[in-house]
C-alpha positions in Angstrom: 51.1 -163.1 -78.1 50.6 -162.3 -81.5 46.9 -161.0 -82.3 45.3 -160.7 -85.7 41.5 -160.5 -84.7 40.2 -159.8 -81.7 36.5 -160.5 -80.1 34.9 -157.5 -77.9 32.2 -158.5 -76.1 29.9 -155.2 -75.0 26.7 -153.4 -74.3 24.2 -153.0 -76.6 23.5 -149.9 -75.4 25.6 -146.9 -74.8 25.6 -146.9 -70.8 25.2 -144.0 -68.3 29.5 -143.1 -67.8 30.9 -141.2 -70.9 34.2 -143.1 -70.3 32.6 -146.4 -71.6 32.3 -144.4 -75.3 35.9 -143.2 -75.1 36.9 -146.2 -74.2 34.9 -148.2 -77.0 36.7 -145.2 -79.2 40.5 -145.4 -78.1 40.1 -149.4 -78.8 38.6 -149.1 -81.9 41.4 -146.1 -82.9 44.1 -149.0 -81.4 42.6 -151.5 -83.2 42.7 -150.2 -86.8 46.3 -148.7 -86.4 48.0 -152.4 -85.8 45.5 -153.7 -88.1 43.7 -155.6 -85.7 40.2 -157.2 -87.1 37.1 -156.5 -84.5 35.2 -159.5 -84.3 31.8 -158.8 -82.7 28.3 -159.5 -82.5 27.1 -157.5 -85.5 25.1 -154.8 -83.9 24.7 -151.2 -84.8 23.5 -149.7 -81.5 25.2 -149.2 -78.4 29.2 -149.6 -77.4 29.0 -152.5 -80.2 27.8 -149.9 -82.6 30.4 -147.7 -81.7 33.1 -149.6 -81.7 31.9 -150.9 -85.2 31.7 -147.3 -86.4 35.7 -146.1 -84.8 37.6 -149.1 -86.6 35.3 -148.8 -90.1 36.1 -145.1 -89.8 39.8 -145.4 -89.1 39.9 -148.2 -91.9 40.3 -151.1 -89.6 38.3 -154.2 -90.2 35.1 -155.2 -88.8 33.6 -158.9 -88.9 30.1 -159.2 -87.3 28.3 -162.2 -86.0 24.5 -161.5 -85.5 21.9 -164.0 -84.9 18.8 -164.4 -86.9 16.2 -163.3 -83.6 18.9 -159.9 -83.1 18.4 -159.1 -86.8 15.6 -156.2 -86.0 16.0 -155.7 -82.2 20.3 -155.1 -82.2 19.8 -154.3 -86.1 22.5 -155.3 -88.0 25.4 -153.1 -88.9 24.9 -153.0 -92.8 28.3 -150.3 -92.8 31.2 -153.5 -91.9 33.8 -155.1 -93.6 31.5 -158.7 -93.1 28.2 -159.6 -91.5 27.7 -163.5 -90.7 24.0 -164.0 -89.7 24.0 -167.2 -87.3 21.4 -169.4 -86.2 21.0 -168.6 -82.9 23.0 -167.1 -79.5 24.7 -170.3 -79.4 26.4 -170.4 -82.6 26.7 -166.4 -82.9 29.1 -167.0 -79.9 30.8 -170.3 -81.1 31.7 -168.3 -84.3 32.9 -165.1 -82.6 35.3 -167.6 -80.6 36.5 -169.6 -83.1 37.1 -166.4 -85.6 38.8 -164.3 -82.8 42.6 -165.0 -81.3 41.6 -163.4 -77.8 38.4 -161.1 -76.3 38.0 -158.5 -74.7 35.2 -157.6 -72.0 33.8 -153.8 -72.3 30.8 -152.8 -70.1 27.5 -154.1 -70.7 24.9 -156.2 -69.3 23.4 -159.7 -69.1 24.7 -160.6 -73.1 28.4 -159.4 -72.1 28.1 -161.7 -68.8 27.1 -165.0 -70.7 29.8 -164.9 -73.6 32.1 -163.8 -70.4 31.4 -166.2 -68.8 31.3 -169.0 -71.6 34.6 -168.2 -73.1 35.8 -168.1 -69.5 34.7 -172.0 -69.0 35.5 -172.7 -72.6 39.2 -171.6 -71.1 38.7 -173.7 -68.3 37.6 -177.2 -69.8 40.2 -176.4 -72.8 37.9 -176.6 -75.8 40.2 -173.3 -76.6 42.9 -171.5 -75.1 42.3 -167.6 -75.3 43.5 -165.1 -73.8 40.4 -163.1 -72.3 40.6 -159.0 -71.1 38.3 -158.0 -69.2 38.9 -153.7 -69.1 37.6 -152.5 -66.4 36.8 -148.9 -67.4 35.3 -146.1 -64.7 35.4 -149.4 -62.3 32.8 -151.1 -64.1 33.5 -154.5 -63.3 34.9 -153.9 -59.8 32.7 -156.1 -57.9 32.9 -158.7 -61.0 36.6 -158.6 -60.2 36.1 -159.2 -56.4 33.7 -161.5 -56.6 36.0 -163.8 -58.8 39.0 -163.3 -56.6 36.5 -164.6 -54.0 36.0 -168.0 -56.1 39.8 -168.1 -56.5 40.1 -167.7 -52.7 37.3 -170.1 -52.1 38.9 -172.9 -54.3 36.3 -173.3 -57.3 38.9 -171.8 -60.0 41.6 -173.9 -62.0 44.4 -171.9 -62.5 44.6 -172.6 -66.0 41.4 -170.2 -66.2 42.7 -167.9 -63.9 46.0 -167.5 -65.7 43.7 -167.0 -69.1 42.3 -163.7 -67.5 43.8 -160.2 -67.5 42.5 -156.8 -65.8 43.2 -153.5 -67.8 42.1 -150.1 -66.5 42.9 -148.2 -70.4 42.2 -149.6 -73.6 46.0 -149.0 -74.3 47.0 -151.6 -71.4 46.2 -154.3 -74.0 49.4 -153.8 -75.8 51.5 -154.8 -73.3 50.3 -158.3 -73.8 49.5 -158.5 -77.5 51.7 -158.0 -81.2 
């Protein structure tokens, strides 16, 4: 799969492990060296702020989407490549999605659930067909993991949607399936 930008949906704060940072970091660092554009949501705190900061340092590119009621509580990043202001969650996620080839999912918390779970069920009722990451760092999303395998088991997945998702435990995993 060939993969010019990529959507990371994450935290807007920093989280408690260390590993979540370094991880943001090493994906940035991977990012910018196969000149892969970060398509985010435009914030300049937390894993999203540092993720912004890693590619923009190593030269990569950054596009942010941020909507207007975020502008003062995630403050925009004013320090990226482009800044998109949208009108609301809605279509700050609908344009992160439409600008990005695939996502991945880093730790965070009730934001990086809902665009999880919409581009998920965007997969599954083919309005696009992305592949989606989900990377699973210090075992973040362990019981995330399980408790989807449980809705597989149970019969409520298509496998189209299941096929669309993709455990990694390192940022690195990701080029195994992408350029």
């Amino acid at each position: 799969m060939n993969i010019n930008s990529l959507a990371v949906f994450c935290g807007s704060k920093d989280g408690k492990n260390s590993l979540y940072k370094e991880h943001a970091i090493q994906l940035a660092q991977l990012l910018a060296e196969n000149n892969i554009t970060l398509v985010y949501g435009g914030g300049n705190v937390g894993l999203m702020g540092i993720i912004a900061d890693a590619v923009m340092e190593r030269g990569g590119k950054v596009k942010g989407i941020i909507p207007k009621v975020l502008l003062e509580w995630e403050r925009q990043h004013k320090g990226i490549t482009e800044l998109i202001i949208a009108d609301d969650m809605h279509n700050r996620k609908k344009t992160i999605y439409s600008l990005s080839d695939a996502a991945v999912i880093l730790p965070g918390g009730y934001g990086t659930m809902d665009e999880f779970f919409e581009i998920m069920t965007w997969n599954q009722l083919s309005i696009h067909d992305k592949q989606i990451f989900i990377l699973n760092s210090a075992g973040f999303y362990d019981h995330l993991i399980k408790q989807i395998e449980q809705m597989k088991n149970d019969g409520f997945l298509y496998e189209k949607a299941i096929k669309s998702l993709i455990i990694l435990n390192e940022p690195a995993d990701l080029f195994a399936y992408i350029n």
